[in-house]
C-alpha positions in Angstrom: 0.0 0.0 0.0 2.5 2.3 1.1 4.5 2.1 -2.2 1.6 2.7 -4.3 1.0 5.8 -2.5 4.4 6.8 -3.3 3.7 5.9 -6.9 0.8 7.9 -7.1 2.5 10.7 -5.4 5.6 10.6 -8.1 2.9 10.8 -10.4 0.8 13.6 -9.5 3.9 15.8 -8.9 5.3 14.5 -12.5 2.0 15.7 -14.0 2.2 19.0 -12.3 6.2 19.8 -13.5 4.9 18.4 -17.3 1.7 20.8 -17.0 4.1 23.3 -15.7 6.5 22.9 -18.4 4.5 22.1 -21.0 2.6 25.8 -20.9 6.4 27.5 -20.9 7.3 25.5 -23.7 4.7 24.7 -26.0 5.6 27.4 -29.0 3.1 29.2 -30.1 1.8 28.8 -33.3 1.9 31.1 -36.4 -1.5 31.5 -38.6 -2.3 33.5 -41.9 -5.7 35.6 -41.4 -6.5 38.8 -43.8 -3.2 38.4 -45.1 -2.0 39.5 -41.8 0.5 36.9 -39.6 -0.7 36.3 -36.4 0.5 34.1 -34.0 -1.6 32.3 -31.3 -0.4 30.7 -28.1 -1.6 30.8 -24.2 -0.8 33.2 -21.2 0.6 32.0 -17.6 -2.3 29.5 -15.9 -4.3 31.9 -13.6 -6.0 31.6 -10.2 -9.3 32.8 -12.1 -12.3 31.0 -13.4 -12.4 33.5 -15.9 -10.7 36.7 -17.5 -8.8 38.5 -21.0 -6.6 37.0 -22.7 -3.6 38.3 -24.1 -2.4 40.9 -27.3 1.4 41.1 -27.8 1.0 44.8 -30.0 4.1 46.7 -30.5 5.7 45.6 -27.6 3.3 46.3 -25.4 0.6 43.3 -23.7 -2.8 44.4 -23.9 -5.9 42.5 -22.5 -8.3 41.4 -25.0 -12.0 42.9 -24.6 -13.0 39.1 -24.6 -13.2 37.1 -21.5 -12.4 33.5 -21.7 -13.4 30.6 -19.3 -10.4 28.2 -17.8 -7.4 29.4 -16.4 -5.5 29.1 -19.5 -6.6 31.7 -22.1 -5.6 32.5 -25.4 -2.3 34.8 -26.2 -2.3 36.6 -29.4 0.5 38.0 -31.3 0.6 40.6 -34.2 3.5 40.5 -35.6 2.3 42.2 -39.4 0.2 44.9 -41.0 0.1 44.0 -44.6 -1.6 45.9 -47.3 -4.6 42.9 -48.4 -7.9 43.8 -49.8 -9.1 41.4 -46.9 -7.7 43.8 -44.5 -9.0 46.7 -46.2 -12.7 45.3 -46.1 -12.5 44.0 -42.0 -11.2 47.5 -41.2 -13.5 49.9 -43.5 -16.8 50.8 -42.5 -17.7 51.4 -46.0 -16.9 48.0 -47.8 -19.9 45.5 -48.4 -21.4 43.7 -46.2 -20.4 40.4 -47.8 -16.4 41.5 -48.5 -16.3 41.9 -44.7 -18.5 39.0 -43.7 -15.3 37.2 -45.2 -12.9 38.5 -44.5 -14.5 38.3 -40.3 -14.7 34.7 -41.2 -11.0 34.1 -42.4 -9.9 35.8 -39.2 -11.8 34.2 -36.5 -11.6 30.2 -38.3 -7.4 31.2 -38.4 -7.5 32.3 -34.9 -9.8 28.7 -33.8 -7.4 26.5 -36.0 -4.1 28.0 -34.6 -5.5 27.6 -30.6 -6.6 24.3 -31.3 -3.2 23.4 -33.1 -1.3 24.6 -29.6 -3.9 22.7 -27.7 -3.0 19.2 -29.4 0.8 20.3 -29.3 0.5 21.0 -25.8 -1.1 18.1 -25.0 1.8 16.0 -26.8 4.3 17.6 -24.8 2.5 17.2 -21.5 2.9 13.3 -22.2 6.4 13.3 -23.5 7.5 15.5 -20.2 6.0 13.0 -18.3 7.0 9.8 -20.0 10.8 11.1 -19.4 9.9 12.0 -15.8 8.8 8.7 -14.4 11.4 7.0 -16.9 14.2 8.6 -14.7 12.6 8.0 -11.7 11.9 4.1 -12.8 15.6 4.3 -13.4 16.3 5.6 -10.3 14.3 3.2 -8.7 15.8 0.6 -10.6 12.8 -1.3 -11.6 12.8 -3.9 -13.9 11.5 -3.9 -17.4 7.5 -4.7 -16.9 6.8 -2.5 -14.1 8.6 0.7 -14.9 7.1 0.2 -18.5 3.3 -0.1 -16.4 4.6 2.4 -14.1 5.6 5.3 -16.8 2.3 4.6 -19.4 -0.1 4.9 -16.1 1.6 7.9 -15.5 1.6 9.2 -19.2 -2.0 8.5 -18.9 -2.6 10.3 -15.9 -1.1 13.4 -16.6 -2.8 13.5 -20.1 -6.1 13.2 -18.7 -5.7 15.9 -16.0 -4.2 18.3 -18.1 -7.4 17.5 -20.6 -9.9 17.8 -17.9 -8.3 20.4 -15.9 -7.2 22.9 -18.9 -8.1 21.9 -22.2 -11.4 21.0 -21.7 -12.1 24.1 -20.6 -9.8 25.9 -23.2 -12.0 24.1 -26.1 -14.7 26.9 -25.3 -12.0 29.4 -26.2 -13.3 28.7 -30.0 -16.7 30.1 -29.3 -15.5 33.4 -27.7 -13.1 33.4 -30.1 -15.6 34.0 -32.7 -16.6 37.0 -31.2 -13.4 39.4 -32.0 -14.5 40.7 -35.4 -11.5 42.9 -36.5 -8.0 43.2 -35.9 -8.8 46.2 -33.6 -11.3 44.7 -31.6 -9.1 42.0 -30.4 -7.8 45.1 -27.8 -11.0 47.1 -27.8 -9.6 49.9 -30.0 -12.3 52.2 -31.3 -12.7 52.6 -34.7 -12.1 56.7 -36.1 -14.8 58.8 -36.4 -13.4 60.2 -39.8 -11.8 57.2 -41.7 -9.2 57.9 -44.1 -10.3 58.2 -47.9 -10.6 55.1 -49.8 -9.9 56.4 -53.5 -7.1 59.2 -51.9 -5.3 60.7 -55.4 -2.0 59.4 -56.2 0.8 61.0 -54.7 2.7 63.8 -56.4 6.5 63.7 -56.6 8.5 65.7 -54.0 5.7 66.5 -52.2 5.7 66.3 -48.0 2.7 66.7 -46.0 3.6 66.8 -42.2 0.7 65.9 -40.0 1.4 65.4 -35.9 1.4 67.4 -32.5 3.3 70.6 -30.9 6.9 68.8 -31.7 5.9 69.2 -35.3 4.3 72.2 -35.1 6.9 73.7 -33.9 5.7 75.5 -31.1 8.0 77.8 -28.8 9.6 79.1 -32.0 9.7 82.5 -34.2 6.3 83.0 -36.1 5.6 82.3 -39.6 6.2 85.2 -41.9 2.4 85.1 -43.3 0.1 83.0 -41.0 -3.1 81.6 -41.7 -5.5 81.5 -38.8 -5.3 77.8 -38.2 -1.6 78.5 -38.6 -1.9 80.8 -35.5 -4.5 78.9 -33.6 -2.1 75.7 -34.1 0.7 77.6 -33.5 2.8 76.1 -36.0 6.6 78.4 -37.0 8.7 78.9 -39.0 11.1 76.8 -36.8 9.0 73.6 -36.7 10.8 70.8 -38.8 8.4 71.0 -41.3 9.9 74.6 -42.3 13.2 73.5 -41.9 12.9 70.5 -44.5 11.1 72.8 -46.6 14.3 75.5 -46.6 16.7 72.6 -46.9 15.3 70.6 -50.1 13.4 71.5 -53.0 10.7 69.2 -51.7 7.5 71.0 -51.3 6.2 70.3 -48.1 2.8 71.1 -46.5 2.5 71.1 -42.2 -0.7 70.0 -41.1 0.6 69.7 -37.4 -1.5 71.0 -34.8 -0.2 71.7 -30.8 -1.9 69.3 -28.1 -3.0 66.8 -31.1 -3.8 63.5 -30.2 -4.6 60.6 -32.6 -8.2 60.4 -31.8 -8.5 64.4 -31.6 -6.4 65.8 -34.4 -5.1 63.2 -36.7 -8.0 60.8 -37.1 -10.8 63.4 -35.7 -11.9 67.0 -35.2 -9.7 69.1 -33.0 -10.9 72.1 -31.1 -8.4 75.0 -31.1 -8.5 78.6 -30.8 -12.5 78.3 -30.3 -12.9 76.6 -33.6 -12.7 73.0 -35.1 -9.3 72.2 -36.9 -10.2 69.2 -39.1 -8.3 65.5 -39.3 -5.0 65.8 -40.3 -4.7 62.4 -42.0 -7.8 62.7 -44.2 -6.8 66.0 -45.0 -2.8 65.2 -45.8 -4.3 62.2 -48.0 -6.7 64.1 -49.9 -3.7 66.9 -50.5 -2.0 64.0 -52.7 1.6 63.9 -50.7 4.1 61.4 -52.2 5.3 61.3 -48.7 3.1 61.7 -45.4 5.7 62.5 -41.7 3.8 61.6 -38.6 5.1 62.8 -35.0 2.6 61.7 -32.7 2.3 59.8 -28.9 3.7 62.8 -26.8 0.3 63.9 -26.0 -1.4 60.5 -26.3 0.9 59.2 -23.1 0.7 63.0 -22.0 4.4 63.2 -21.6 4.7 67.0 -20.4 2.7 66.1 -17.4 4.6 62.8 -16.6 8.1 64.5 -16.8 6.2 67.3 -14.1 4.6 64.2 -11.9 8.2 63.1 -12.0 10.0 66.0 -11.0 7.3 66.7 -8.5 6.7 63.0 -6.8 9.4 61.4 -4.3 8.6 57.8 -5.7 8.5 58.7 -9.6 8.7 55.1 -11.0 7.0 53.6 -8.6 4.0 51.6 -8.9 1.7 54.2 -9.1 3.3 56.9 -11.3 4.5 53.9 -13.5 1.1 52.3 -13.7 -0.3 55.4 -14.6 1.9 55.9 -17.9 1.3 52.3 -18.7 -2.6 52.9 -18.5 -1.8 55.8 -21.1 0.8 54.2 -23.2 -1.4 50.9 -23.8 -4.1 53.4 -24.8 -1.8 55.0 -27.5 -1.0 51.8 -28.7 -5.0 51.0 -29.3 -5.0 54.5 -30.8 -1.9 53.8 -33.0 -3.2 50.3 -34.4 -6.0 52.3 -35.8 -4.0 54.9 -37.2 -2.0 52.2 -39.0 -4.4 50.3 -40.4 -6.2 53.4 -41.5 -2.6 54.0 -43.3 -2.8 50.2 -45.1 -6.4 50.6 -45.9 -5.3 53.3 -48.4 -4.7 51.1 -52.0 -1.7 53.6 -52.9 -0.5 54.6 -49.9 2.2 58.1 -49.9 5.9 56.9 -48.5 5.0 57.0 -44.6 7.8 58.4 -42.5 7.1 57.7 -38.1 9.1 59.9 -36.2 10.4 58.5 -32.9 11.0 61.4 -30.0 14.3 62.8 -28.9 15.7 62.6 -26.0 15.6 66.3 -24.2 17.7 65.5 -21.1 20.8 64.5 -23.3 24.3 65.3 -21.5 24.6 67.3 -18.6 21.4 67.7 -16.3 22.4 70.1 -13.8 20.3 72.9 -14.7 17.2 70.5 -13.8 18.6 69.1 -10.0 17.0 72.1 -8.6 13.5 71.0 -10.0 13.5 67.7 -8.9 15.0 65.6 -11.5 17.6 63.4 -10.1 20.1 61.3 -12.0 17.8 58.3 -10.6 14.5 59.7 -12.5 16.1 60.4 -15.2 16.9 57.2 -15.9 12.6 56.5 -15.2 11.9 59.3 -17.8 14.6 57.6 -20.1 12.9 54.4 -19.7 9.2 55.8 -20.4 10.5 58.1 -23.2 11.8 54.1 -24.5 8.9 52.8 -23.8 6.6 54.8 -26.1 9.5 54.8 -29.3 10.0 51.2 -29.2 5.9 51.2 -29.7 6.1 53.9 -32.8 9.0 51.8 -33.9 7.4 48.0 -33.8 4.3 49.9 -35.5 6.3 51.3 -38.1 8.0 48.0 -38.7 4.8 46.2 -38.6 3.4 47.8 -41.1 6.1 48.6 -43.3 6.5 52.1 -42.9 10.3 53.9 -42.0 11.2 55.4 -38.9 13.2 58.5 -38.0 15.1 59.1 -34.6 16.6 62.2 -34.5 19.7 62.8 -32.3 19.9 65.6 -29.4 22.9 64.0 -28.5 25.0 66.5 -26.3 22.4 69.1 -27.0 19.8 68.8 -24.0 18.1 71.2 -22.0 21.6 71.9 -20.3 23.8 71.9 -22.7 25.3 75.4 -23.7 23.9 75.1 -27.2 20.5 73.0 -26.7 18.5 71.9 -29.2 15.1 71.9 -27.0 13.9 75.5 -25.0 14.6 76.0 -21.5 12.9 74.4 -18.7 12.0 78.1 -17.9 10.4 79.2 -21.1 7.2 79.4 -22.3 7.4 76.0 -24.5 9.7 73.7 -22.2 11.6 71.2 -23.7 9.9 71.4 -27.4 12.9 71.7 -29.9 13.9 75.0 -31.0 15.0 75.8 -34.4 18.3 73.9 -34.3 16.6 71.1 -32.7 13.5 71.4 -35.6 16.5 71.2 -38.1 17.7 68.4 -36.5 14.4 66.3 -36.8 14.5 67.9 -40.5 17.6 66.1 -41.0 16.3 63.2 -39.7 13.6 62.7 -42.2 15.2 64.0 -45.0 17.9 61.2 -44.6 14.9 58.4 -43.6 12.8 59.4 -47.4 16.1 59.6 -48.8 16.5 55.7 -48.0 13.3 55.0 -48.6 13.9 55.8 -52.5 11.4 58.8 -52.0 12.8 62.2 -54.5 
C-alpha cells in the first residue's frame, strides 16, 4: 500500500512539473488571417475562473476585450500589418457587407485553428515530459523492465487526462468566444475613427511632404511664420518647426498639417478644437492633398508626456507603482489608438511613403540645470525608460506595417547643454525643440525618405 502511495504521489507531482512545463514551452503557433500573420499561443495559468486573454501589440501586452473561461486563455501576437484587400474590407466601414462578412470569417476560423493546433501540441508535450519524468525515476528506482514500462504509461495517462480535464477542456470553449473578436482592432478594444481615411485618396505627387502630428511638429516655442493663416496661428505652428526647416533645406514641397496638443483620436484621425474653432483631421486632410510622402510625430500627448516629466520632477517615488502604472494605462491606450491609425494607413490602395518619427531625447548630456526642480540622476533614468517605452511602440508599429522610422539625435544638446536643441525648462514652451533642434528632426527625415527611395 505504502508504495503505491508513493507511486501515485511521483505521479501527480510529475503531472504538475509536465503541465508546468508544457505551458512554458509549448511554441506558439503562427496562422495567416486577412493576409495578416498572427501568431496564437496561451498566457501563464491563472487563479481565475475566468478573464482577458492576451495581445502582444508593438511591444506592449494588452488584454483582450473578450473574456475567456479556464485558467488558461488565449495569447495573441501581431507581428504584421500588410496591405490585403481582406484587411482593407475587415477594417473599413464602407466596404460591403459580404467582402467583410469574409474577410471576419477568415480571421476568427485562423484564430480557432491556430489555438486548437497549440492545444494538441501541448497536450503531446505534456505526455512526453511525463514519460521522461517517471522513466528517470523508474531508473532511479531501478525497476525492472514490466513494471517501470506499467509504471511510466499509467503515468503518461494520468497526466494526459488531468491536463485534458483540468485545462483543455475548458480551453476548447475558447473557439466560441473566439468568434466574437471581429477585427483586428477589436481583439484590444480599439475604437474605430470617427473620420476614416479616404478610400480612393489621389495618387501622390512627386516631391511633395505633408507633415501631420502634434506641438513637436508644429513647432511650437519658435519665431512666427512670416504670413500665418489662422489655423496656422490657432495651431501655432513656426517657421522653426521641422516642417519649415525641410522645406528650406530641399526642394521638396512640403505642406504642415501639425496642430499643438493633437492627439490621434483628436487631431489626426478626428476633429480638433483650437482657438475656439474646429481644426479638421490631419490624415484625411494630408491624403486628400495628394503627398508622395506623409511625416507623422505623434504619442507625446497620447501618453501625456509633459505632465509625466512634471509628476516626475514633482513626486518622491516617480517610478513607482503608481506613477508607473499610470503611464502604462496611457501608453497601452496610445498603442489602441496607433493600431488604428496604422491600419487606417494600409487601408489606403496607394498609400504616400510614410515616415514615423520616434521622439528625442531632451535631457541628453549634462542635467544640472534641472537638480533644482526635482529631476535626479535616478529619474532620469525613469523618464529615459518611459521616453523608450513609447519609441520602441512607434517603432514596432512602423516596422509592422512597413512604414520607415526617423530618430533624430539631441545628443550633447539637451536642455543643459550650452547650445541646446530643446527651450529652456524656464520658457514658455519647455523642452519642445527649438530651431536647431527642428532642423535636427528635419535632418532626420530628409535622410529616412532619402533611403526610402522617395525624390
Amino acid at each position: 500500500m505504502a508504495k503505491r502511495l508513493i507511486d501515485a504521489l511521483l505521479i501527480v507531482v510529475a503531472t504538475g512539473i509536465a503541465i508546468t512545463v508544457a505551458l512554458w514551452v509549448t511554441p506558439m503557433q503562427t496562422v495567416e488571417a486577412v493576409g495578416q500573420t498572427i501568431r496564437v499561443g496561451a498566457t501563464s495559468p491563472t487563479w481565475s475562473w475566468s478573464g482577458p486573454g492576451q495581445v502582444d501589440l508593438f511591444g506592449q501586452e494588452l488584454p483582450t476585450t473578450v473574456d475567456f473561461s479556464g485558467p488558461i486563455r488565449p495569447r495573441l501576437e501581431l507581428t504584421d500589418l500588410q496591405l490585403t484587400e481582406q484587411l482593407t474590407g475587415l477594417a473599413g466601414p464602407d466596404s460591403d457587407e459580404s467582402t467583410r462578412s469574409a474577410a471576419q470569417s477568415e480571421l476568427t476560423d485562423a484564430l480557432i485553428t491556430g489555438w486548437r493546433n497549440y492545444l494538441i501540441l501541448q497536450v503531446l508535450i505534456v505526455a512526453a515530459i511525463t514519460v521522461l519524468l517517471l522513466g528517470a525515476v523508474a531508473g532511479w528506482q531501478r525497476r525492472s523492465m514490466r513494471p517501470s514500462i506499467a509504471f511510466v504509461v499509467v503515468g503518461a495517462l494520468v497526466a494526459v487526462t488531468i491536463n485534458i480535464g483540468a485545462f483543455v477542456a475548458t480551453a476548447l470553449a475558447t473557439s466560441d468566444e473566439l468568434r466574437e473578436i471581429d477585427s483586428l482592432a477589436s481583439l484590444v478594444g480599439a475604437a474605430p475613427s470617427a473620420t476614416p481615411a479616404p478610400r480612393a485618396a489621389p495618387a501622390g505627387e512627386a516631391g511633395k511632404v505633408v507633415v501631420i502630428g502634434d506641438s513637436t511638429a508644429a513647432g511650437i516655442g519658435n519665431p512666427a511664420l512670416a504670413d500665418p493663416t489662422p489655423e496656422d496661428t490657432a495651431c501655432e505652428r513656426t517657421s522653426g518647426s521641422f516642417a519649415a526647416a525641410l522645406d528650406r533645406s530641399t526642394d521638396w514641397g512640403v505642406t504642415n498639417l501639425a496642430c499643438s496638443s493633437a492627439t490621434i483620436r483628436e487631431g489626426l484621425l478626428g476633429d480638433q478644437e483650437r482657438g475656439g474653432g474646429q481644426v479638421p483631421p490631419q490624415l484625411a486632410r494630408a491624403l486628400e492633398a495628394a503627398p508622395g510622402a506623409l511625416i507623422i510625430s505623434v504619442g507625446a500627448n497620447d501618453v501625456r508626456w509633459s505632465q509625466m516629466i512634471g509628476l516626475c520632477a514633482t513626486l518622491p517615488d516617480c517610478g513607482g507603482a503608481a506613477s508607473d502604472a499610470y503611464f502604462r494605462q496611457q501608453l497601452s491606450a496610445f498603442t489602441r489608438d496607433y493600431l488604428v491609425l496604422l491600419t487606417q494607413l494600409r487601408s489606403v490602395p496607394d498609400p504616400p511613403t510614410v515616415i514615423i518619427n520616434q521622439y528625442y531625447d531632451p535631457l541628453s548630456g549634462d542635467t544640472d540645470c534641472v537638480r533644482d526642480l526635482g529631476i535626479t540622476a535616478g529619474k532620469e533614468e525613469i523618464l529615459r525608460g518611459w521616453l523608450q517605452s513609447m519609441n520602441t511602440v512607434l517603432a514596432e508599429g512602423a516596422r509592422a506595417s512597413s512604414f520607415q522610422t526617423a530618430q533624430p539625435s539631441f545628443a550633447g544638446h539637451g536642455v543643459c547643454a550650452k547650445d541646446p536643441f530643446v527651450q529652456s525648462i524656464d520658457g514658455a514652451e519647455p523642452l519642445h525643440p527649438t530651431t536647431a533642434g527642428g532642423l535636427a528632426i528635419a535632418l532626420a527625415d530628409q535622410a529616412a525618405l532619402l533611403e526610402s527611395g522617395f525624390r
